[in-house]
N, C-alpha and C positions, 0 to 999 in steps of 0.2 A: 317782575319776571326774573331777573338778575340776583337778587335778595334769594326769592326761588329757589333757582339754580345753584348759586353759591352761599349753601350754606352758611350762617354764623351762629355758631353755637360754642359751648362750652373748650371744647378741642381745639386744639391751635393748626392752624393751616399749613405748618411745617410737617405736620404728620400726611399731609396727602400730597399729592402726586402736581407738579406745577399744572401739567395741560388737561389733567380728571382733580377739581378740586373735591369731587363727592368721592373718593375712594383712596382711602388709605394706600400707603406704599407698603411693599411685598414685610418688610420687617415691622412695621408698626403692625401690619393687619394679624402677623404670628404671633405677636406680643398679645393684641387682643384673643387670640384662641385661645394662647394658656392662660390667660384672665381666667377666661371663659370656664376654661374645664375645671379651673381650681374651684372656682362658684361654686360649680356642678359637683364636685369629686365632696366639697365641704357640707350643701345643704341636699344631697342627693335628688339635685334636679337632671335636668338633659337638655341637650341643643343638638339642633341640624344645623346642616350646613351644605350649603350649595355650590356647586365647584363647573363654571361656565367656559364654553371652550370657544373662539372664533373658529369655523372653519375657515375661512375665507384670510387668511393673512396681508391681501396687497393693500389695504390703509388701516392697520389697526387701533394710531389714534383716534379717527375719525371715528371710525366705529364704539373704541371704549368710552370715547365718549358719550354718544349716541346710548350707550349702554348706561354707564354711571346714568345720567338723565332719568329715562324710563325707571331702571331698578330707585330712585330717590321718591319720585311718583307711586309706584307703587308695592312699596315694603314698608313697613313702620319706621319710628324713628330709634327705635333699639336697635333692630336689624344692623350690622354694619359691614358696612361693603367693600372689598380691597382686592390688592392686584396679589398675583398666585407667582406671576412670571409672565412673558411675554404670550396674548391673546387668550389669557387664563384670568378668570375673576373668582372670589369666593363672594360669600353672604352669611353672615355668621345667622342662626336664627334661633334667640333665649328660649329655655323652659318649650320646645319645639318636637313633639314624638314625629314617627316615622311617617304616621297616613298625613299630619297637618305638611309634612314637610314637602312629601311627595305630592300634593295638591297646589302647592307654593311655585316648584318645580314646574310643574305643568303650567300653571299658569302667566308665569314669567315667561318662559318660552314661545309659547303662543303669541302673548303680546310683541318679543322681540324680532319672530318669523314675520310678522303681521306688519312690521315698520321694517320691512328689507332685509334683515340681521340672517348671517346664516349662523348659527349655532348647535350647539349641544350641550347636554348637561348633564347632573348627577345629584344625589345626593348622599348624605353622610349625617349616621347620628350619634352623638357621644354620650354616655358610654354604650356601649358594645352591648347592647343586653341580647339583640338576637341580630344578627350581622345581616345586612342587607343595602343592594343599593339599587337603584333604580334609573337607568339610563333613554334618552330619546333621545332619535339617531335622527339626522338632517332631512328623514322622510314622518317621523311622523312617529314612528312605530314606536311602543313601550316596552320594552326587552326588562326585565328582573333577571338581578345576579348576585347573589350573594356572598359577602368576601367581609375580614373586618375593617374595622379605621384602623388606614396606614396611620402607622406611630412617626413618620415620616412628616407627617404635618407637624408636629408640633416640634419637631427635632430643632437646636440650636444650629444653625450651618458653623462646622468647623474653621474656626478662625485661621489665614492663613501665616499668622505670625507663633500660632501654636503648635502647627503642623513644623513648620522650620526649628522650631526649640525643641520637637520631642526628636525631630530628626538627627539635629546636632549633638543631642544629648545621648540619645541613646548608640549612637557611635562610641561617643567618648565615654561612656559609660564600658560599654562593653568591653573597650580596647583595655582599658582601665581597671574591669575586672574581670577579666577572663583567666589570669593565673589566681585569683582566688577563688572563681570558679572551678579550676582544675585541680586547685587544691583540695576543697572539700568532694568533689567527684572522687576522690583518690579514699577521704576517710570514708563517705558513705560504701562506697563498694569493699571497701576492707572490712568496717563495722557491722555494717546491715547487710542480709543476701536480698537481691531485688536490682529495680532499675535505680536509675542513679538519678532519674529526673520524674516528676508527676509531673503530670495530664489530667487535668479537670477543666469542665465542660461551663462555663462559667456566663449569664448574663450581660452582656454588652449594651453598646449604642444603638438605639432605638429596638433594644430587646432580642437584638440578632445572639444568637450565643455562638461562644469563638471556646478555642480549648487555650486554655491559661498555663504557661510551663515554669515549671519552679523546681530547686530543688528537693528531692524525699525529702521529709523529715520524720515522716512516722513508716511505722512497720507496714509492709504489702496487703495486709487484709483488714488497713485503719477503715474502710467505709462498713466492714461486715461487724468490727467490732463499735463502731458507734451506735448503730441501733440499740446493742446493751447498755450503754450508757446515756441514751436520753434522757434516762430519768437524774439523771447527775449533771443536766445542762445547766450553768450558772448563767445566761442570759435570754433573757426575755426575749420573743418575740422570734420571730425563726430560723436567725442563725443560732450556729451552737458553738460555746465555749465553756472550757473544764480548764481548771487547774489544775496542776500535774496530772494530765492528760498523760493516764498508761500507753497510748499507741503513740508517743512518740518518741523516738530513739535518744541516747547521748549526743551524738553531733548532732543531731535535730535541735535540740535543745540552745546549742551553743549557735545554731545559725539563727534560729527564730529570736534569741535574745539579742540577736546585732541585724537581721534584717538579711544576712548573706542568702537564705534559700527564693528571696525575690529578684536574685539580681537576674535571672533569665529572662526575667517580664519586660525585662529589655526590649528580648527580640519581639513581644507583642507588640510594644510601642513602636518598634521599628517596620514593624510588618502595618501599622495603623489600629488591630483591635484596640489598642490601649493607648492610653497620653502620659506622659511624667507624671503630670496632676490632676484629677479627679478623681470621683468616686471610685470604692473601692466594690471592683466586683462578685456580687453573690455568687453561689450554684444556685443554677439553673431551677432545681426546686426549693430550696430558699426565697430567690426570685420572683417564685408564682405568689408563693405566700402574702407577700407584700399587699399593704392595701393601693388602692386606685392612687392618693395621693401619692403615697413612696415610692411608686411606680414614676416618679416625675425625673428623679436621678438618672434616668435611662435618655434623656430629654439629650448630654452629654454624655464621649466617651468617657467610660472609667478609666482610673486613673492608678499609680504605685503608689498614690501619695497625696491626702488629703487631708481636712479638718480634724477630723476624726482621727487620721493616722498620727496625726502632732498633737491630739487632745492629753490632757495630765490625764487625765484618769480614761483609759481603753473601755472600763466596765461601765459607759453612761446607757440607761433605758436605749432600747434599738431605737425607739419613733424621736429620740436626740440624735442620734446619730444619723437617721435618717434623713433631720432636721438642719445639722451639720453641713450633709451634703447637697439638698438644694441653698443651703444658705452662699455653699460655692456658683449652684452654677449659674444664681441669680446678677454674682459678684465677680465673676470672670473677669480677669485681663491680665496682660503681660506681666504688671507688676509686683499683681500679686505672686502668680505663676511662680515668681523669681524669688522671693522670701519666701513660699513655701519649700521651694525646694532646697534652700540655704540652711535652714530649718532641720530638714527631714536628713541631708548631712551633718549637723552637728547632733541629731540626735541618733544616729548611727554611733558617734563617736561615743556617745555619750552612757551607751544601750538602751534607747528609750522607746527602742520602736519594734519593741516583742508583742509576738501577736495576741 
């Protein structure tokens, strides 16, 4: 019975929970979602997912436990099982459409009302092909509602030692360029008629879009005249870049070649849309383009300052670049953090980081 109950298999027991050995702990069980999607995103399968709620909170161990048991009983042994957050369970469930997943749903609850349990639940299926979820409420009843998968599950929770470094930085940052900021404020308004600062509407963390502030560098009507030039984009894939790009100005030029028209992206990082370091954020239709994989960079905030922004060569295929930046967000930590950004100042110095 014991054997039973406490699994041994392949997974080491440091990934579950000491007093629910059958269910993964809230970060091993995200780890296994984006497994999961990457599968899916790779060989164009799908998975459900079921997301269990205690209503009842005065013994919740007792109960997840109670829970984990039954769900080991009667789920397969792919199915994997983990904690959400306090009185919240998922159940990942492989190669799963929406009628199998929804009858899974039903049935698990049944059995869990039928052993005392008060609950509810949900499901979820990835990818998105027609948005739908399916709820039963603590009487019974089956309510449909329709909404996509939160991008929120699969999101990396923001490190608290990275939030401190973009905070610290972008102070010092700012403090530190603000009379070069008001310097080239002075040339664009003398050189160029127009604003002295762009506003684009750009891609964020977990796909939220924020507006991105930077200095102009090109002429007031650069978005009307790029349609003309699409046929002149030198990179693949659906961002666009042109050499000696006509729409943008002489001090544009001289900022883009040292990096000075990003120094406002400052105040994003200091507001939170943005971090010192990560991915570098798309427009918003750019963004859509993206296949289901690339779409995984959104998983973290974007960044002033990544792989790609320190690559030798800026022109590598967009799906390397892409490539690039989950290679960052797989390999996150302080340390890096720290040589990238040591990096991205000597290649300021250097003028390495034109766009």
């Amino acid at each position: 019975m014991l054997r039973h109950i406490f699994r041994q298999d392949s997974r080491s027991w440091t990934r579950r929970t000491r007093w629910t050995p059958l269910l993964l702990n809230q970060r091993e069980f995200q780890r296994q979602l984006i497994k999961e999607r990457s599968r899916v995103d790779r060989n164009g399968d799908c998975f459900g997912m079921l997301i269990l709620r205690l209503l009842d909170l005065s013994q919740p161990r007792k109960d997840t436990v109670k829970i984990a048991k039954i769900l080991h009983r009667r789920l397969r042994e792919t199915d994997e099982k983990g904690h959400l957050g306090i009185g919240r369970l998922g159940v990942i469930l492989p190669s799963t459409e929406a009628g199998p997943c929804s009858q899974v749903l039903s049935d698990v609850l049944a059995t869990l009302r039928s052993n005392g349990l008060k609950v509810d639940g949900e499901f979820l299926v990835y990818p998105d092909r027609n948005p739908s979820v399916s709820e039963w409420n603590d009487q019974g009843t089956h309510t449909p509602e329709a909404r996509p998968v939160p991008a929120a599950i699969f999101a990396t929770s923001y490190p608290t030692w990275k939030r401190a470094l973009d905070i610290a930085g972008s102070v010092g940052g700012l403090m530190l360029a603000s009379p070069l900021i008001g310097l080239f404020a002075i040339l664009i308004r003398v050189t160029s008629p127009g604003p002295i600062f762009f506003y684009q509407t750009r891609t964020g963390y977990m796909g939220r879009p924020f507006t991105i502030i930077k200095l102009r560098t090109m002429v007031t009507n650069a978005e009307e005249i790029k349609a003309q030039l699409q046929e002149r984009n030198e990179r693949d894939g659906p961002a666009f870049k042109m050499r000696n790009d006509p729409r943008i100005t002489s001090v544009g030029r001289i900022m883009r070649a040292t990096g000075i028209d990003e120094l406002p992206q400052l105040i994003n990082v200091l507001r939170g849309d943005m971090a010192l370091v990560g991915p570098r954020p798309l427009p918003v239709g750019e963004a859509a383009q993206c296949l289901p994989w690339q779409k995984h960079r959104q998983d973290i905030r974007p960044g002033l300052t990544c792989f790609w922004q320190l690559s030798k060569s800026r022109n590598i295929p967009f799906v390397d670049w892409m490539r690039l930046d989950l290679a960052y967000a797989r390999s996150m930590n302080f340390g890096l953090d720290l040589r990238l950004i040591a990096k991205t100042f000597f290649s300021i110095f250097t003028g390495r980081v034109g766009h």
